[in-house]
Structures are given as C-alpha cells and as structure tokens.
LUMKE-951353 format. One line per field, with one value per atom (N, C-alpha, C, O): z, x, y; residue in one letter; atom name. Coordinates in steps of 0.001 Angstrom, whole numbers, plus 500000, padded with zeros to 6 digits. Layout:
N
zz = Z  ...;
xx = X  ...;
yy = Y  ...;
aa = A  ...;
at = CA  ...;
//
This chain:
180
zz = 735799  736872  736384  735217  737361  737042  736054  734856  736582  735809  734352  733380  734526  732660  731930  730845  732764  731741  731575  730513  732397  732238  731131  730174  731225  730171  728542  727630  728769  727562  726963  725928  727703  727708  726644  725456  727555  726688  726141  725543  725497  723813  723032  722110  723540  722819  722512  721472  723209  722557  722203  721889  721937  720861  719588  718791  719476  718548  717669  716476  718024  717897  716930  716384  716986  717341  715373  714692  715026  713617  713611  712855  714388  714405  714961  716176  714470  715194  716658  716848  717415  718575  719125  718193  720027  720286  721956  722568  722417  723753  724440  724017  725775  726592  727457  728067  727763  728399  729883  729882  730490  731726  732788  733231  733179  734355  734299  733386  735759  736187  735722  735095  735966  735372  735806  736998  735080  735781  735900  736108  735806  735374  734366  734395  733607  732623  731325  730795  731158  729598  728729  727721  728631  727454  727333  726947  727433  727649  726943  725903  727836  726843  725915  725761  725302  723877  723040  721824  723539  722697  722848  721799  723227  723660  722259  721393  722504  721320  719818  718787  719880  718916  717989  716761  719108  718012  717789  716596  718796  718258  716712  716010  716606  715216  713952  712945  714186  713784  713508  712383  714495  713923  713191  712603  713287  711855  711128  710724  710648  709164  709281  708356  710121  710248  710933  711884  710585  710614  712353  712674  713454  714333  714514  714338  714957  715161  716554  716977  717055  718338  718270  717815  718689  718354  719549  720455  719837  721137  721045  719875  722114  721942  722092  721620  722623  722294  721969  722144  721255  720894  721955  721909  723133  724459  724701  724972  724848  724789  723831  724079  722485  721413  721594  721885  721539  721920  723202  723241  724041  725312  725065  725485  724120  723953  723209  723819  721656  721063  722062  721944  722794  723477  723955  723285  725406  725687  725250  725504  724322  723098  722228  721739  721983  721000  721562  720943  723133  724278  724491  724699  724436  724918  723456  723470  722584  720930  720380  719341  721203  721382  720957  719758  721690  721235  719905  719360  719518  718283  717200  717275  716486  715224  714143  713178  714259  713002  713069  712106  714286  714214  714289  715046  712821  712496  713448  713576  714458  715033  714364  713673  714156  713760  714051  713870  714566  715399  713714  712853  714107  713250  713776  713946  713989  714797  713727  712893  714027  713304  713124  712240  714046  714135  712899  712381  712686  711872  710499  709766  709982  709021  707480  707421  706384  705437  704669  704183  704936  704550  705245  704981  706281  707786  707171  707229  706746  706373  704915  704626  704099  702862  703249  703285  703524  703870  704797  704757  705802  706611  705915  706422  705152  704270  703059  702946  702308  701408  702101  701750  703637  704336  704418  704088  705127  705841  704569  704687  703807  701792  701994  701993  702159  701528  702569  702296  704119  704917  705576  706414  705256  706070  707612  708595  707502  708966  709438  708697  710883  711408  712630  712702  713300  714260  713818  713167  714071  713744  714916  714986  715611  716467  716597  716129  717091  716170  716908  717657  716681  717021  716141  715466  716146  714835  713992  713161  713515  711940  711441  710252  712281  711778  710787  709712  711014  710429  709155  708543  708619  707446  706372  706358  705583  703864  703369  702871  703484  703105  703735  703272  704850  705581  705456  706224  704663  704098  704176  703779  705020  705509  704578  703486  704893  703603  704002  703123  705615  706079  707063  707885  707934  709268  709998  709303  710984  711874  713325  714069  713656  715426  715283  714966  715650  716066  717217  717605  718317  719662  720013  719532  720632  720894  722290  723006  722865  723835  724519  723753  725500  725826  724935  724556  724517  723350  723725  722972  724593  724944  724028  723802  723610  723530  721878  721295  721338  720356  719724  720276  718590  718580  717514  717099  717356  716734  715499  715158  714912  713338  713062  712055  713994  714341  714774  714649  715084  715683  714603  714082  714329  712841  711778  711262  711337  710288  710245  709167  711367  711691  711393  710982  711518  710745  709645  709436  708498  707230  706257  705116  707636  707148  706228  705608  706476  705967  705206  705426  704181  703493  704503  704774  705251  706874  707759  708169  708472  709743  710457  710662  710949  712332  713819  714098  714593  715970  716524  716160  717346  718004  719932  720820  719785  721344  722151  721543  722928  723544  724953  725763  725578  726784  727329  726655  728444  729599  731119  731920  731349  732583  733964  735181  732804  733745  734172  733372  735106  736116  735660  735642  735277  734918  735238  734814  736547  736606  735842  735372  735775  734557  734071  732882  734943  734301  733445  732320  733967  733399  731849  730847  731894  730768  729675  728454  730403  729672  728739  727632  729423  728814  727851  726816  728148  727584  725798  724633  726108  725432  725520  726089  724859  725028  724307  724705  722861  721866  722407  722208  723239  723982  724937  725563  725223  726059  727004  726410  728432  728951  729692  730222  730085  731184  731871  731332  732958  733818  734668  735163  734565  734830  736424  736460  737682  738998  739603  740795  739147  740065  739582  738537  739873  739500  739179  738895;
xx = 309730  308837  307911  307540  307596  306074  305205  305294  304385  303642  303841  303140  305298  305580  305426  304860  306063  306360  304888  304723  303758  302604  302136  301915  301872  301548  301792  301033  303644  304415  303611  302964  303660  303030  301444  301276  300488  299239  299202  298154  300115  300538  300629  299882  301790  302222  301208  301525  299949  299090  298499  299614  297860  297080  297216  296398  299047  299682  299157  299460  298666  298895  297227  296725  296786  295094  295097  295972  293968  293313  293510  294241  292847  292529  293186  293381  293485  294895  294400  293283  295274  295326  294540  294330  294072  293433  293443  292683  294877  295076  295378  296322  294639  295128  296061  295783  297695  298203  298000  297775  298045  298022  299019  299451  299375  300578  301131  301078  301757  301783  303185  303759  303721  304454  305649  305829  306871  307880  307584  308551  306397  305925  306721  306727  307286  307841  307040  307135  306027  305507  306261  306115  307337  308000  308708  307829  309444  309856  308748  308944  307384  306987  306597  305489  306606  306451  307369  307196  308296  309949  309857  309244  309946  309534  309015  309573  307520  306585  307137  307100  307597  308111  309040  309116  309901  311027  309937  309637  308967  308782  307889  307678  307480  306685  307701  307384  309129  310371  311078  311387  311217  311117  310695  311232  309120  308434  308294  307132  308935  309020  307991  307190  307689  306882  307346  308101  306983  307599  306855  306297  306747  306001  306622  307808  305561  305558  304591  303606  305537  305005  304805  305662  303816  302540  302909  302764  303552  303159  302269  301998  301578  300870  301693  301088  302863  303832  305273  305944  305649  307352  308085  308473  308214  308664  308238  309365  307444  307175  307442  307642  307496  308274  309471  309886  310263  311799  312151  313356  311605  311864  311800  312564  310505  310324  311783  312491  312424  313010  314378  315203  314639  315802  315966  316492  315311  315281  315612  316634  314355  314408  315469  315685  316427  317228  319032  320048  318670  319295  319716  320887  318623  317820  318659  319680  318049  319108  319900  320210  320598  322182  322636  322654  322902  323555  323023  323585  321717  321239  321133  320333  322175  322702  321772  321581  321329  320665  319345  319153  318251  317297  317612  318304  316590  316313  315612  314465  316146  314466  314517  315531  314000  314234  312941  311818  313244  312322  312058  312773  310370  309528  308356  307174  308833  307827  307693  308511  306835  306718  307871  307867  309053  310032  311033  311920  310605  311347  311538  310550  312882  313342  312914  312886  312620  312127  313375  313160  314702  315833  316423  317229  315473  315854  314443  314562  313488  312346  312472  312273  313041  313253  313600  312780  314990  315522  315070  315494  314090  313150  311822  311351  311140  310122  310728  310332  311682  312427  312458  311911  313197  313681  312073  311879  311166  310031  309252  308182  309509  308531  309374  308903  310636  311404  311586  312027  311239  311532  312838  313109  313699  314543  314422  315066  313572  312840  312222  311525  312486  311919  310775  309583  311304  310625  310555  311473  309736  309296  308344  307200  308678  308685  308280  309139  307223  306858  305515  305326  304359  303698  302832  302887  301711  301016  301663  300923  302732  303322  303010  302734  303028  302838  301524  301569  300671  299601  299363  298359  300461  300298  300557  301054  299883  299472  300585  300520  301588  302985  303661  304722  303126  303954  303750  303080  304291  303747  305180  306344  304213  305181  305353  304978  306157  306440  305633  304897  305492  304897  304415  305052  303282  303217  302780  301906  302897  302164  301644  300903  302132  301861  302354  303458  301079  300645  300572  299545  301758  301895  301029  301542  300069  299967  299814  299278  300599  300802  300072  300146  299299  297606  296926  296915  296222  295531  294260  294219  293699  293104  293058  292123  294463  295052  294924  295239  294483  294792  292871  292047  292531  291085  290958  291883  289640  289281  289593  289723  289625  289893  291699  292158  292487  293176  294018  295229  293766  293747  293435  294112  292086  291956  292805  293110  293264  294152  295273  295586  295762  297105  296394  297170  294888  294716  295069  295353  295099  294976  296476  296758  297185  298826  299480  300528  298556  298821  297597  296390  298361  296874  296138  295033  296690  296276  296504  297626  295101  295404  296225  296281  297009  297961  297081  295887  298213  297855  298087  298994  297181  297108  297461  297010  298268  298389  298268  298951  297882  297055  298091  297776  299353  299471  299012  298957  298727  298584  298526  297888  299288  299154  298374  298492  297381  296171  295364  295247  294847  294299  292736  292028  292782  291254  290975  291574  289395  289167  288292  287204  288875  288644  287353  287222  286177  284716  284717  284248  285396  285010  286195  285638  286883  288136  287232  287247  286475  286125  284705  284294  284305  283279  283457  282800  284851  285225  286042  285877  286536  287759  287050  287593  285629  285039  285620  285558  286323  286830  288006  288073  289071  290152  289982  288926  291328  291948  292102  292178  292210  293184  293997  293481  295006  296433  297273  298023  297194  297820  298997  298969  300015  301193  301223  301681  300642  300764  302287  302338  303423  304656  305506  305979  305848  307209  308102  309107;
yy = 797345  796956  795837  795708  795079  794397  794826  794556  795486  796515  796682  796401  797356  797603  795942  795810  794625  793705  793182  792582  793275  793074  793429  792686  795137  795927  795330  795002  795401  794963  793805  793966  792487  791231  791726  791449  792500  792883  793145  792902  793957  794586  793491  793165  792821  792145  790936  790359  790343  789619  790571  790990  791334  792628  792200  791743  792544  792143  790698  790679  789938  788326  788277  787295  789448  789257  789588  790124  789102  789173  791451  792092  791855  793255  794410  794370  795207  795730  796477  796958  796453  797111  798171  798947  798538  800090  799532  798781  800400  800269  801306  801973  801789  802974  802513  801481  803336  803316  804114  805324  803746  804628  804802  803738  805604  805659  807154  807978  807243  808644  808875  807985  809912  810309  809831  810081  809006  808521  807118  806386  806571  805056  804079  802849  804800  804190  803312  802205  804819  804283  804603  803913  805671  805839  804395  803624  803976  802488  801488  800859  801476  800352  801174  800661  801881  802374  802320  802233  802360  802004  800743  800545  799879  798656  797923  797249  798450  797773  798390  797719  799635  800020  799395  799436  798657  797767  797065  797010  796290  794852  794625  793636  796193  796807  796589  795955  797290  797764  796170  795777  795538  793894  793040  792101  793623  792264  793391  793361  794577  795358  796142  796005  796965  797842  799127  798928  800737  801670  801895  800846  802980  803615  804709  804990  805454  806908  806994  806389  808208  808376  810134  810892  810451  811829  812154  811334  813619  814304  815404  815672  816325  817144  818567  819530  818820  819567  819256  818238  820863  820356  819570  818402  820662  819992  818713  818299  817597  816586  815778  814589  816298  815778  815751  814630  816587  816550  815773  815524  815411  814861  813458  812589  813306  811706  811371  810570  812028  811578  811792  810886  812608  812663  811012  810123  810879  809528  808326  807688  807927  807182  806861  805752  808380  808280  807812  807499  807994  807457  806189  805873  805321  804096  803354  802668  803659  803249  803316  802733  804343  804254  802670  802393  801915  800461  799640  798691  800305  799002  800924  801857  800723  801339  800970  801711  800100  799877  800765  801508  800767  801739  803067  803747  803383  804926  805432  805002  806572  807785  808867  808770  809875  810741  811485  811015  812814  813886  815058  815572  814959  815734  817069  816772  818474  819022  820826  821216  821308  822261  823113  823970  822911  823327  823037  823715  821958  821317  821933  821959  822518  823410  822732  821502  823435  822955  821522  820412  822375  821808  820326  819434  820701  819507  817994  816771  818700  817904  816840  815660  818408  817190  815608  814690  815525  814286  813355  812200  813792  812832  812611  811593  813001  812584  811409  810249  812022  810521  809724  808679  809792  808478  807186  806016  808428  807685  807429  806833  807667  807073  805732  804595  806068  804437  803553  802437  803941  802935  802967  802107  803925  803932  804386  804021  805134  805687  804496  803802  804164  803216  803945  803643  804699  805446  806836  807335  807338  808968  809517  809067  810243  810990  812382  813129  813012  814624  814507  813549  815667  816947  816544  815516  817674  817634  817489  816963  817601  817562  816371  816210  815467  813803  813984  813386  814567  814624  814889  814523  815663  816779  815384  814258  816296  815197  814532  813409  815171  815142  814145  813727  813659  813237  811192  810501  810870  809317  808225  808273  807135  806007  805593  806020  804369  803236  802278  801828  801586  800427  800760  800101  801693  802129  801063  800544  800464  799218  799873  799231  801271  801037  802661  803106  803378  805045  804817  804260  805199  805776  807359  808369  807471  808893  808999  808154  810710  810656  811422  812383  811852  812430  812954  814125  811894  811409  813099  814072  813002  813700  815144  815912  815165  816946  817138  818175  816127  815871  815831  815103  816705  816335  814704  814006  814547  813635  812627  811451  814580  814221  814187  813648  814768  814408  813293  813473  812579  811058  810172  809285  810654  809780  809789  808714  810874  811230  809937  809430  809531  808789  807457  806593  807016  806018  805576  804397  806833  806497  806981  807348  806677  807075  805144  804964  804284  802966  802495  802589  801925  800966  800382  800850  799195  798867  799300  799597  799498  800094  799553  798340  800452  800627  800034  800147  799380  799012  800624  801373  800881  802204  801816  801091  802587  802783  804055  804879  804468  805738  805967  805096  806951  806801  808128  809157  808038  809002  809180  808497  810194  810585  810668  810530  811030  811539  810495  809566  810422  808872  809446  810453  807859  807853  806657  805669  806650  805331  804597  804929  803593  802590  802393  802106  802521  802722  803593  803422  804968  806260  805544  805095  805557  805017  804160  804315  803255  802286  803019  802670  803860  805150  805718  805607  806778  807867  806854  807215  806098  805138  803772  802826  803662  802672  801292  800129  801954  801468  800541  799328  801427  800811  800017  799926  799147  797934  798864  799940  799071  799557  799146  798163  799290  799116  799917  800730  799744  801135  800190  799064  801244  800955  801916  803058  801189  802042  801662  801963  801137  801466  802186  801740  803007  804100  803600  804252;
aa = X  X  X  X  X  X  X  X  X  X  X  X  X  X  X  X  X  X  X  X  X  X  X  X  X  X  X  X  X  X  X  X  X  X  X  X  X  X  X  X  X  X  X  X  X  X  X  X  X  X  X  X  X  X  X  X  X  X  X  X  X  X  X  X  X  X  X  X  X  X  X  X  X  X  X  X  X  X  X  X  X  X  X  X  X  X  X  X  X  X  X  X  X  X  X  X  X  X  X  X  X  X  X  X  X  X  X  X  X  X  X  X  X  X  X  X  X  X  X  X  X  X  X  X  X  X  X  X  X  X  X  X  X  X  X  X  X  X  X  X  X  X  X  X  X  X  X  X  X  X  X  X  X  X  X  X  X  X  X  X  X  X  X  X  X  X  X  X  X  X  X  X  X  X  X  X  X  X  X  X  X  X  X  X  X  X  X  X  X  X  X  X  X  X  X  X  X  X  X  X  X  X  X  X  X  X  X  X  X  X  X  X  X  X  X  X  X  X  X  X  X  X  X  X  X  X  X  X  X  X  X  X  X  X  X  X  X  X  X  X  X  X  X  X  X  X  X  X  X  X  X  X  X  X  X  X  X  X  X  X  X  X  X  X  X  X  X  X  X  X  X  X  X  X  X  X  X  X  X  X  X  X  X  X  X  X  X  X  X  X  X  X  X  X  X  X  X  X  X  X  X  X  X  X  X  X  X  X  X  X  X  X  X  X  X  X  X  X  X  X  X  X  X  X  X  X  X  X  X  X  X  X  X  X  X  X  X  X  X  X  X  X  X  X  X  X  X  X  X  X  X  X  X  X  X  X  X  X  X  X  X  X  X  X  X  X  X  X  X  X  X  X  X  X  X  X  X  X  X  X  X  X  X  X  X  X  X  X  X  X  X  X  X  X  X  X  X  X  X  X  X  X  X  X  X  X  X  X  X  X  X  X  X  X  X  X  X  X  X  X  X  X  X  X  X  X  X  X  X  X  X  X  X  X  X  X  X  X  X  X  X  X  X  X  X  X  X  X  X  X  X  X  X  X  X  X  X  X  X  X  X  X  X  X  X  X  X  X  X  X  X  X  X  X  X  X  X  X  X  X  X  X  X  X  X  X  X  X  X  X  X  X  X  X  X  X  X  X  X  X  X  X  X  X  X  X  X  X  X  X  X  X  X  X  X  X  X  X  X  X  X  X  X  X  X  X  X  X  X  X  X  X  X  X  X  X  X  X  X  X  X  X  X  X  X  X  X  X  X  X  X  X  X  X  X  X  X  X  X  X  X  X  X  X  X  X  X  X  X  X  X  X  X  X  X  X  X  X  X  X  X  X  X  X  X  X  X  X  X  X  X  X  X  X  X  X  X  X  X  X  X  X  X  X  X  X  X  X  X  X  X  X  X  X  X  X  X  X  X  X  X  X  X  X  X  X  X  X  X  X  X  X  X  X  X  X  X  X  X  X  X  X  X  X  X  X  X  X  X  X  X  X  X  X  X  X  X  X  X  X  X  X  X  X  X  X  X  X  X  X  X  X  X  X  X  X  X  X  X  X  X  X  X  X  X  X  X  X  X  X  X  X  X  X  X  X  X  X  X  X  X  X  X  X  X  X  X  X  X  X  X  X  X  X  X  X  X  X  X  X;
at = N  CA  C  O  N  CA  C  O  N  CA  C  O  N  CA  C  O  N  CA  C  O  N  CA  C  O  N  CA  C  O  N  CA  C  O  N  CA  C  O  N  CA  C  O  N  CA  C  O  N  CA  C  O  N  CA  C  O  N  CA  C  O  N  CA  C  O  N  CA  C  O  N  CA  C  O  N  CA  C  O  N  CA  C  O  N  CA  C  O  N  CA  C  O  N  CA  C  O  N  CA  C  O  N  CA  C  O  N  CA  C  O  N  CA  C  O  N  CA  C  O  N  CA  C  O  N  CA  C  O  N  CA  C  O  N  CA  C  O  N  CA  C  O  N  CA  C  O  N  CA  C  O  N  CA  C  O  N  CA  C  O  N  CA  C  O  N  CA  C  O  N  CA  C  O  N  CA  C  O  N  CA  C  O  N  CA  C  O  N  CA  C  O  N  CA  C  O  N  CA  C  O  N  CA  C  O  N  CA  C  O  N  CA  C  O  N  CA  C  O  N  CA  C  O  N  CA  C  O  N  CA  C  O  N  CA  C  O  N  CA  C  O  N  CA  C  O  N  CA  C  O  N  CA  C  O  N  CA  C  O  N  CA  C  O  N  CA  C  O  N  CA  C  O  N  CA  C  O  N  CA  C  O  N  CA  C  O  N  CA  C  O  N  CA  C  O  N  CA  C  O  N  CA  C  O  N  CA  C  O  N  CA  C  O  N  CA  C  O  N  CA  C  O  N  CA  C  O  N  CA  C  O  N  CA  C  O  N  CA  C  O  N  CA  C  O  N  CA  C  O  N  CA  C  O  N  CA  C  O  N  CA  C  O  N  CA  C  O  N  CA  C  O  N  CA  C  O  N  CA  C  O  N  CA  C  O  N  CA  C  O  N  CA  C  O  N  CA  C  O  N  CA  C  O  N  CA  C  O  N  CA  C  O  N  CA  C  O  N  CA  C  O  N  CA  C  O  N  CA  C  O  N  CA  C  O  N  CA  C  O  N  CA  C  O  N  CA  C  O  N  CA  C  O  N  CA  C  O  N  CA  C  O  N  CA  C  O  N  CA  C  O  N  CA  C  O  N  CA  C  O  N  CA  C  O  N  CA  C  O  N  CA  C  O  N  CA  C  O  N  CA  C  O  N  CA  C  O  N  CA  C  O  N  CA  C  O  N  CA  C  O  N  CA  C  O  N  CA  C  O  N  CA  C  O  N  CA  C  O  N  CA  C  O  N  CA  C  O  N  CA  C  O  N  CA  C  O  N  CA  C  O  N  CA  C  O  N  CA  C  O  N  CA  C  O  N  CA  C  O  N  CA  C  O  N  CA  C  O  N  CA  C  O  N  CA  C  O  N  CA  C  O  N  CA  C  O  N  CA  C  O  N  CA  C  O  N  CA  C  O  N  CA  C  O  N  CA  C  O  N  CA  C  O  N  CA  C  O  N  CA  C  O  N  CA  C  O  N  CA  C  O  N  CA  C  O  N  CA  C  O  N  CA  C  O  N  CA  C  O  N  CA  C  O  N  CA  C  O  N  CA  C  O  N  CA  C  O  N  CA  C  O  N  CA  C  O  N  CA  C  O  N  CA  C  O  N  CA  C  O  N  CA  C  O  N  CA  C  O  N  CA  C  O  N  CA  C  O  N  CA  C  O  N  CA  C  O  N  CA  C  O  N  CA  C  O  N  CA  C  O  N  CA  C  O  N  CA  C  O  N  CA  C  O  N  CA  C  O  N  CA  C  O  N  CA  C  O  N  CA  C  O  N  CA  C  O  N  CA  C  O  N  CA  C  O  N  CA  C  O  N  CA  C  O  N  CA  C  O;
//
C-alpha cells in the first residue's frame, strides 16, 4: 500500500541519519507492518548488520517467524531463525554459535532475546512488537546487545493519537500505516 511505501521510505531516511533510529510503527491489524519490518530488516541484513524482532508472546513469535520465514522463501541466502522460551536447550546451542558468528541474520523470539547469553555478532535494527508489553528495563536490555546502538523500531496495534504517542513515546518518530 501507500502507506507501507511511505512508512518504508521514513525508515529508510532514519537510516541515513548520524543517530540511530527510534521509530513507532503504527497500524491495525492486517496493515501490513510485518512486511515493513521484514522490509527494513533485509535493508539492515544488506549493509552487514544482524535484526531481531521481539514479540511479547510465543504465539506472536511463531506467527511473526512463520510469515517472514514465508516471505524468504526465494532469497536462500537469509538466515531467520525462531528463539522463544520454548526453545529446547539442544535446539539453542546451534542458534547462539550461529548469532556469535553472524550467520544468523534475523532472529526472531520472546523475552529470550534478552537473556545474557544471547550475543550478536553485528546487531543494527531491534524490531519490537507492542512495545508496551514489554517493561523498561526490558527494552533497554536490547540496547546493549551491540557495541553500537541499534536503530530501534517499535510496532503496534493499538491506536494511539499522535499527541498522546508523541507524550507517551516522546523519544520516537512516529508512522502509522491506516490502509489495510
């Protein structure tokens, strides 16, 4: 839609800027933010930078990487790979080596993203998805997953008008994606 290539477009000068990113996504459900998040994701995944996208449940985790892992079907070369408390100790080993050395390009997961253990090679761009659900120190944590900070992107559902947005998320850009 419009909308999304707009959005896309604002990211993508974010991108361009001395300071990394801190942008709220907005749009209802079926808007097609997962898209521009995969989206910006390669374009992270392009100039050599890893992203990870934070849900606030498994179900939302698994849904994102379903999609996503859909969508990347044709370009073989990107890594996703889904990370959630679920995730078996035996299943983890081999996605922690990957995401130390960079073979992981996208990482996908729950709180787990958070845990100490859990260390990029190059992170550029923390997707989180109702940021809201997620507390503070929380959120912060995913700052300090890179020597340099990460461009942060924020999506959600929930309609918030933009005074109140610009209040609550004083820090953030925002962009709302209103066509289905």
């Amino acid at each position: 839609s419009d909308d999304q290539k707009n959005v896309c477009n604002e990211i993508f000068r974010d991108f361009k800027k001395i300071h990394p990113a801190n942008r709220l996504i907005q749009g209802d459900v079926g808007s097609g933010k997962t898209v521009v998040a995969l989206l910006t994701a390669l374009l992270a995944v392009d100039n050599g930078y890893q992203a990870c996208i934070m849900a606030p449940t498994e179900i939302l985790a698994n849904q994102h990487y379903e999609t996503i892992s859909k969508l990347l079907e044709p370009l073989s070369t990107v890594n996703c790979q889904l990370l959630t408390g679920s995730t078996t100790a035996k299943q983890r080993q081999p996605i922690h080596e990957q995401l130390r050395n960079g073979e992981i390009n996208i990482l996908i997961g729950t709180h787990a993203l958070i845990e100490d253990r859990v260390q990029f090679s190059n992170l550029g761009l923390v997707i989180i998805d109702e940021q809201h659900r997620f507390g503070v120190e929380q959120r912060a944590k995913m700052w300090t997953k890179n020597s340099q900070p990460p461009h942060i992107l924020v999506m959600t559902a929930t309609t918030i008008p933009r005074t109140l947005a610009m209040t609550v998320y004083g820090d953030l850009d925002v962009s709302v994606i209103k066509q289905l």
